[in-house]
Jmol script that loads the backbone (N, CA, C; Angstrom):
load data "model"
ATOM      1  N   UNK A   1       1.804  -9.443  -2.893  1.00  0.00           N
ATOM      2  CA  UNK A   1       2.664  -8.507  -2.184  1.00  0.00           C
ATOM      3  C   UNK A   1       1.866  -7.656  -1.194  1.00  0.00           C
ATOM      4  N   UNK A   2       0.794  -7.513  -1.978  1.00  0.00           N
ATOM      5  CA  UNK A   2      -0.265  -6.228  -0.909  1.00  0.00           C
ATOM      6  C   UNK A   2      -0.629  -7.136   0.700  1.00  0.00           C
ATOM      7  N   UNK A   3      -0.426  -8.189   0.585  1.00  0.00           N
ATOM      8  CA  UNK A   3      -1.139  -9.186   1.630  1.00  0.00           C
ATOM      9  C   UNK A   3       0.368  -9.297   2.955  1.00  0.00           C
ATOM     10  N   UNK A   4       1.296  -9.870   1.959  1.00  0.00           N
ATOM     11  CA  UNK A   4       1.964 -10.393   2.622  1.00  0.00           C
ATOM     12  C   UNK A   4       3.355  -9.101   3.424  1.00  0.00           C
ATOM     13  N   UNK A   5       3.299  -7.564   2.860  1.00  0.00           N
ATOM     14  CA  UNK A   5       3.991  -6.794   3.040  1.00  0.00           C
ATOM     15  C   UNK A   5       3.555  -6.591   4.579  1.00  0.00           C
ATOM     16  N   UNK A   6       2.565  -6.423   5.109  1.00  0.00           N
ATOM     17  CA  UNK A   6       2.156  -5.910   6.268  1.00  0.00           C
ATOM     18  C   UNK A   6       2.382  -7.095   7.283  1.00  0.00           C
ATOM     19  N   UNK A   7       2.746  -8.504   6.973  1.00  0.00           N
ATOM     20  CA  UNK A   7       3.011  -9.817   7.933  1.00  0.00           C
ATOM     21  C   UNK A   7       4.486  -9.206   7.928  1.00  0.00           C
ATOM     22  N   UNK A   8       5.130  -9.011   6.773  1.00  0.00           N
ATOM     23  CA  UNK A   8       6.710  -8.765   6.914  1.00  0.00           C
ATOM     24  C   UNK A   8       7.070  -7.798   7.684  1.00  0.00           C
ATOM     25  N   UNK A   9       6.414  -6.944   7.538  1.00  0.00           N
ATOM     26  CA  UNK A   9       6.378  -5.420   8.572  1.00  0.00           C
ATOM     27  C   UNK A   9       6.678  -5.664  10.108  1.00  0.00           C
ATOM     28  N   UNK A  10       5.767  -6.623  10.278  1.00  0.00           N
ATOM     29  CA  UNK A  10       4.827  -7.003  12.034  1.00  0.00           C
ATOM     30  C   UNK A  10       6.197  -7.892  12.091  1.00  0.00           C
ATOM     31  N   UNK A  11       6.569  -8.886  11.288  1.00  0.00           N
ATOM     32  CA  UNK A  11       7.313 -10.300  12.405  1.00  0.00           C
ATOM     33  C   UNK A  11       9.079  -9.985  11.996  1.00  0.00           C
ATOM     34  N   UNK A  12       9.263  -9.585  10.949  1.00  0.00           N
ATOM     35  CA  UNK A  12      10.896  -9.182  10.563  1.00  0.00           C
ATOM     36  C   UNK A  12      11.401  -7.753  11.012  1.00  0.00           C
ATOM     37  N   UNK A  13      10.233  -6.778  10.833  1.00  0.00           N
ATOM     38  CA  UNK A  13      11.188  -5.580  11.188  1.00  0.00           C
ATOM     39  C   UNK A  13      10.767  -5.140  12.410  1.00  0.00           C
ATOM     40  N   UNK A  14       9.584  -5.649  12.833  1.00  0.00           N
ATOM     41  CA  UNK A  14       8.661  -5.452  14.023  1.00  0.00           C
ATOM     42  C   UNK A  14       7.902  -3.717  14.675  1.00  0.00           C
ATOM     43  N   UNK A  15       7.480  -3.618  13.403  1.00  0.00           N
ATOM     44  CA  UNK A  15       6.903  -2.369  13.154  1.00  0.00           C
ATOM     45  C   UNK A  15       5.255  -3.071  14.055  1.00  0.00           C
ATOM     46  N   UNK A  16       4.659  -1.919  14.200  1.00  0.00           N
ATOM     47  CA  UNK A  16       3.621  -2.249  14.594  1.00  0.00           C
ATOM     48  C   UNK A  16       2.217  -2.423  13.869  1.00  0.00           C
ATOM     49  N   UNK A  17       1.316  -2.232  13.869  1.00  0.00           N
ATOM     50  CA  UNK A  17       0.357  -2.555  12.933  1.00  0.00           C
ATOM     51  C   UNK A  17       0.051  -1.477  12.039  1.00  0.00           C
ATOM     52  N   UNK A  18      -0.328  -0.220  13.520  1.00  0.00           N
ATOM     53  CA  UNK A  18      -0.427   0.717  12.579  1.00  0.00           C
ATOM     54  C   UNK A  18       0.915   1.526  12.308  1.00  0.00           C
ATOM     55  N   UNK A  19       2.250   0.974  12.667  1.00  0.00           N
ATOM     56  CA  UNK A  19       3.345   1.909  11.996  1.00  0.00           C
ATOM     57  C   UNK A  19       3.089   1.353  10.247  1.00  0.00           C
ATOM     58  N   UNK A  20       2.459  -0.659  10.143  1.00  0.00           N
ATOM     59  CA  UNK A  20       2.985  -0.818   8.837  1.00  0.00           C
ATOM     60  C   UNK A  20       1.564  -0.665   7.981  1.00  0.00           C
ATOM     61  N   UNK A  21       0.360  -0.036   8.887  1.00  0.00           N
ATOM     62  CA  UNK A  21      -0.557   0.596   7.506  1.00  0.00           C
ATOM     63  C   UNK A  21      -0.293   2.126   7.545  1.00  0.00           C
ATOM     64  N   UNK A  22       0.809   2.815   8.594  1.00  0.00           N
ATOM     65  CA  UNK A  22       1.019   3.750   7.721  1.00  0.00           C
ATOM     66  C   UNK A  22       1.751   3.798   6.690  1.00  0.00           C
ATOM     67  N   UNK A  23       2.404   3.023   7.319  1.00  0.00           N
ATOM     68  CA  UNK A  23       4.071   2.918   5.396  1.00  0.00           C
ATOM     69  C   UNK A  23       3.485   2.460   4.196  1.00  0.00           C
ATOM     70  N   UNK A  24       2.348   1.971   4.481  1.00  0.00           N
ATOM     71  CA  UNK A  24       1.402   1.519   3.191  1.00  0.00           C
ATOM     72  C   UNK A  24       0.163   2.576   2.780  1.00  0.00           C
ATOM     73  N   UNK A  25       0.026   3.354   3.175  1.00  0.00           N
ATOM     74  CA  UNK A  25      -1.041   4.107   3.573  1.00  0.00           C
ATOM     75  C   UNK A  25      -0.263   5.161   2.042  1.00  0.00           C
ATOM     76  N   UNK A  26       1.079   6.013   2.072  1.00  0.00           N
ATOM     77  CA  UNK A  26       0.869   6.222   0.566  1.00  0.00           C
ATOM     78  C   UNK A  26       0.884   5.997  -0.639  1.00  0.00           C
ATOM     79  N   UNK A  27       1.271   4.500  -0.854  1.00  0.00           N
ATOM     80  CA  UNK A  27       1.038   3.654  -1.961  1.00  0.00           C
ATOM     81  C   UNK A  27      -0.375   3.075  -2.051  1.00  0.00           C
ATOM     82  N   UNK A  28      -0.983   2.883  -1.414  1.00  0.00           N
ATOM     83  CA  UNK A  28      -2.822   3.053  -1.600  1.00  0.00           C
ATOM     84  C   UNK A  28      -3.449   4.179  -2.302  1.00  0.00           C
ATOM     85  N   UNK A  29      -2.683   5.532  -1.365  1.00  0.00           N
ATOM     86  CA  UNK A  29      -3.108   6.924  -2.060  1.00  0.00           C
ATOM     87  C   UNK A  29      -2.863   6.982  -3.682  1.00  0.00           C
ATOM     88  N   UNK A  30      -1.213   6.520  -3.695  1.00  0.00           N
ATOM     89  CA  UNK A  30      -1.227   6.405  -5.254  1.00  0.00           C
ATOM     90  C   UNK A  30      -1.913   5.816  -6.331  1.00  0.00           C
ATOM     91  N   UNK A  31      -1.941   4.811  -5.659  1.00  0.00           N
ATOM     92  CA  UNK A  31      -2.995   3.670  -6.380  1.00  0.00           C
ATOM     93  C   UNK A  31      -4.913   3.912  -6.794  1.00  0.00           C
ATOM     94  N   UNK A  32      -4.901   4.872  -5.518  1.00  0.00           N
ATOM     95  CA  UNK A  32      -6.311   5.441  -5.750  1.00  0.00           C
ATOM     96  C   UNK A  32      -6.568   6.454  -6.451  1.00  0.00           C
ATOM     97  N   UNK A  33      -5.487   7.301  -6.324  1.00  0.00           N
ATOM     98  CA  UNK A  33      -5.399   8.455  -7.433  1.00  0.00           C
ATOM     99  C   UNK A  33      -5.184   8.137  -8.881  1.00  0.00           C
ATOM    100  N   UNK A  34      -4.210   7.359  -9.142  1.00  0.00           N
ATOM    101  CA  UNK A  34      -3.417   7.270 -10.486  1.00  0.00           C
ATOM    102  C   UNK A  34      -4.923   6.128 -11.157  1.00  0.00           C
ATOM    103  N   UNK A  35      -5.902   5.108 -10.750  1.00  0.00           N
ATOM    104  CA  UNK A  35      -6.521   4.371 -10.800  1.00  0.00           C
ATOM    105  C   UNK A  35      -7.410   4.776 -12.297  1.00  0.00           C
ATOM    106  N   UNK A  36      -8.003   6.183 -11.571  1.00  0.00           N
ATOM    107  CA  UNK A  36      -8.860   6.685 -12.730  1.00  0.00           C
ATOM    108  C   UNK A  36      -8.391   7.382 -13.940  1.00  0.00           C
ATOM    109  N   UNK A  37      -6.990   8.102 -13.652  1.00  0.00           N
ATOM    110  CA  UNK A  37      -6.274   8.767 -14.586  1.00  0.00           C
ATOM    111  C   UNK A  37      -5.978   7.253 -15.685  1.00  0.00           C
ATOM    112  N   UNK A  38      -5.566   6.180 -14.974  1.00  0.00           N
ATOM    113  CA  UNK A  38      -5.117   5.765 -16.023  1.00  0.00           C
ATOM    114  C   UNK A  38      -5.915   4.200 -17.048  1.00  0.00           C
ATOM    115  N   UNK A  39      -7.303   4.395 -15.897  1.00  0.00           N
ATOM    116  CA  UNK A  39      -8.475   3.756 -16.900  1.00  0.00           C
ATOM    117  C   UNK A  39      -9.017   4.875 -17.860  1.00  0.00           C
ATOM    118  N   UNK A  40      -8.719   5.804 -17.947  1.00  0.00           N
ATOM    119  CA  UNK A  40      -8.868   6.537 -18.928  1.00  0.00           C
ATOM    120  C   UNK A  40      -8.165   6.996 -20.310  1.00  0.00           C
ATOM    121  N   UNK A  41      -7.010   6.784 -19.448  1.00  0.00           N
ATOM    122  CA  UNK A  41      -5.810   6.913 -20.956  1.00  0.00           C
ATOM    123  C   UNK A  41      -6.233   5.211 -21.792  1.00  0.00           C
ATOM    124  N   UNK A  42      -6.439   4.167 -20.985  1.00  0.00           N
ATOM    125  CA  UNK A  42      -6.629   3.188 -21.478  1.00  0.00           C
ATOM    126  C   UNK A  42      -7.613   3.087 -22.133  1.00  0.00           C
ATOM    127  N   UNK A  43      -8.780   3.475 -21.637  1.00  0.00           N
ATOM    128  CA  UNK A  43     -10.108   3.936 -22.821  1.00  0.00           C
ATOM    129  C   UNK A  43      -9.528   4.772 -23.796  1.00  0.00           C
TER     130      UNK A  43
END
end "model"
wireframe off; spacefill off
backbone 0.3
color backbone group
């Protein structure tokens, strides 16, 4: 999904490159934040 969301962005809705790494840009944040919180609950 992480690969292919930003081709869907560019050729179906025709966002631009960087309109579709911004729309991705805060689900990264989440992902980078929540990353360590929750290798830790898992330890």
């Amino acid at each position: 999904a992480i690969t292919v969301l930003p081709l869907y962005l560019s050729q179906a809705v025709g966002a631009t490159a960087l309109e579709s790494g911004l729309l991705l840009l805060p689900g990264s944040l989440a992902m980078g934040f929540a990353g360590p919180i929750v290798g830790r609950i898992y330890d």
